[in-house]
N, C-alpha and C positions, 0 to 999 in steps of 0.2 A: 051947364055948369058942373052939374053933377060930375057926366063924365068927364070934364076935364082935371077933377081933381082926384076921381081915381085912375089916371091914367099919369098924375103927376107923384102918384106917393109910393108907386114900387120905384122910380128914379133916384128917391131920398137914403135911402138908407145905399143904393150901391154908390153913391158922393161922397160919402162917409168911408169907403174902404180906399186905403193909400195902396200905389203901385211905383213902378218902377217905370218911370219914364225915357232913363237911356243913362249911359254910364262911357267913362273914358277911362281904358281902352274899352271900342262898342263890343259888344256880344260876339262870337265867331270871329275877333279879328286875328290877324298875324303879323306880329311883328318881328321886328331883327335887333331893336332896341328895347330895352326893359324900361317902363316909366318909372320915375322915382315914386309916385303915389296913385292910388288909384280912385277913382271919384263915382259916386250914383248919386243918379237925380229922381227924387220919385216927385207923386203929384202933390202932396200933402206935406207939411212940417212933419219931421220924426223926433220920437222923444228919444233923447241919448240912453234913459234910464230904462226901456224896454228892446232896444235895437240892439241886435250883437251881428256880427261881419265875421266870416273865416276865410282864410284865403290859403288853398292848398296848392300844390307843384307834383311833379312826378312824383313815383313812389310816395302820396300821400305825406308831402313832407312838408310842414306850416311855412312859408311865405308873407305871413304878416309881421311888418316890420316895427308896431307899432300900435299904440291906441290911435281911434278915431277920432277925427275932428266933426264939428256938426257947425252948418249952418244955413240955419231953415230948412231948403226940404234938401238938402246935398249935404252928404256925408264924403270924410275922403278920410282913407288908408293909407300909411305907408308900405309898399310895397318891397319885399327883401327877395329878388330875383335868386333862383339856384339854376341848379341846368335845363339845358334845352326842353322845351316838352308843353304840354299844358295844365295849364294853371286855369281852378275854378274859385270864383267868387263868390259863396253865398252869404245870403243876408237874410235877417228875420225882422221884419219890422212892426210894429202895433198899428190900425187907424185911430182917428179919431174916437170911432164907437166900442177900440176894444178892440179888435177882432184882428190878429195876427196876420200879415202876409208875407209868402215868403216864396225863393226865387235863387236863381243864381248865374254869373254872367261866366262865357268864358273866352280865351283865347289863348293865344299860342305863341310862346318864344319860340324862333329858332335858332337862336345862337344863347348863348348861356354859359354859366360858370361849371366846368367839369366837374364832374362827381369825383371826390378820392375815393380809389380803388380799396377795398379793406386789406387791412395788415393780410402782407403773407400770399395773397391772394395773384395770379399771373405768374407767381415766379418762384421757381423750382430751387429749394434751400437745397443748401452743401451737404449730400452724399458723407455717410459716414464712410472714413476706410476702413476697407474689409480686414487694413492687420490692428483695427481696433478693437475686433471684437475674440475675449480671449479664447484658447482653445480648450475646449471641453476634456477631461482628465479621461488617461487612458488611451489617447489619440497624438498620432507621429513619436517621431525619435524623442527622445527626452537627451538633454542636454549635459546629464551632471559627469562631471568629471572624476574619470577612477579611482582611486581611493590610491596613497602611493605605498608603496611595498614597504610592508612590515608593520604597517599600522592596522590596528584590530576594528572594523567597521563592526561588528557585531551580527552582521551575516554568517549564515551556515556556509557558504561555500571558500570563506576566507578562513575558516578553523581548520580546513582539511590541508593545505599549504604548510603552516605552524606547525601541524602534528608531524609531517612527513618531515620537515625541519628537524624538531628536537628527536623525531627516532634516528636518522641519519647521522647528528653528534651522538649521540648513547652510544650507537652501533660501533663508530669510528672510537671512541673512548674503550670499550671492549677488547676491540681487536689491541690495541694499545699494551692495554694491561696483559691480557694475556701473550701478547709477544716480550714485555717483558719478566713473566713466568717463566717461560719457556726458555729466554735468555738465562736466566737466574740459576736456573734449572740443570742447563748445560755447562755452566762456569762451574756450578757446586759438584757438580757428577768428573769431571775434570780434573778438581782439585784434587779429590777422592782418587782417583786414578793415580796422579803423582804420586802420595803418601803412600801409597800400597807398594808401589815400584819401587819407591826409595827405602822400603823398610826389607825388601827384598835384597 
């Protein structure tokens, strides 16, 4: 009798620890279709108030659609499908004695909702044009238009023009005057000549 009751009481306490008996979709599966929720059955009642469920997708991206429903020892998830790939389920649940276990189911979409590609990303933005960018000073012909004749732009090489201008009337004014000297000159010296002659 003896031995039979200690061969019955390391059994006691492992009754007491809750598992995971099977879940839909099972462990390892593959599917083509996404379930709307996802379900685990363990061996024991789970308490809603120490159980918590994650449910990840590619790049680590949350897939739970939803809080858990409980009833008795089957919990179920809403399941929010993204793209192709696999998806793990973990779960943490308490036993009876306390003692936390914990686990996770996984399996596999293959078909799935496409990932949007990020802003910008595949595709090659519009090229600035090259005659947008202005030209740096000092660089190609410059464009301004001569200055028109006779106006003073305030440059030294437009003064030397003006000067050669007003010497050129002087010069002509000059000759003017003293041609009519010289005229003046000749009629007076003329007159003089007659008077002389006529007093002879």
């Amino acid at each position: 009798m003896a031995l039979g009751v200690s061969l019955l009481l390391p059994a006691a306490p492992a009754a007491a620890h809750n598992s995971l008996t099977g879940s839909d979709p099972r462990n390892g599966a593959r599917l083509a279709e996404a379930p709307a929720r996802i379900e685990l059955r363990f061996l024991a009642k789970v308490d809603p108030g120490t159980t918590k469920i994650t449910v990840t997708g590619p790049d680590n991206v949350a897939a739970l659609g939803g809080a858990p429903t409980f009833s008795g020892s089957r919990v179920s998830v809403p399941f929010e499908p993204g793209r192709a790939g696999l998806y793990v389920v973990d779960y943490r649940v308490a036993s009876s004695d306390g003692h936390p276990v914990s686990g996770e189911v996984r399996f596999t979409l293959t078909t799935g909702t496409p990932a949007e590609a990020p802003s910008g990303a595949g595709t090659a933005g519009p090229s600035a044009p090259a005659s947008a960018v202005p030209p740096s000073a000092g660089t190609g012909p410059t464009s301004a238009a001569p200055a028109p004749a006779g106006t003073d732009t305030g440059s030294p090489g437009s003064a030397v023009p003006a000067a050669q201008t007003s010497d050129g009337a002087a010069g002509r004014g000059w000759l003017w005057a003293l041609g009519g000297v010289v005229l003046l000159a000749a009629l007076a010296a003329g007159l003089l000549l007659r008077r002389r002659s006529a007093r002879r």
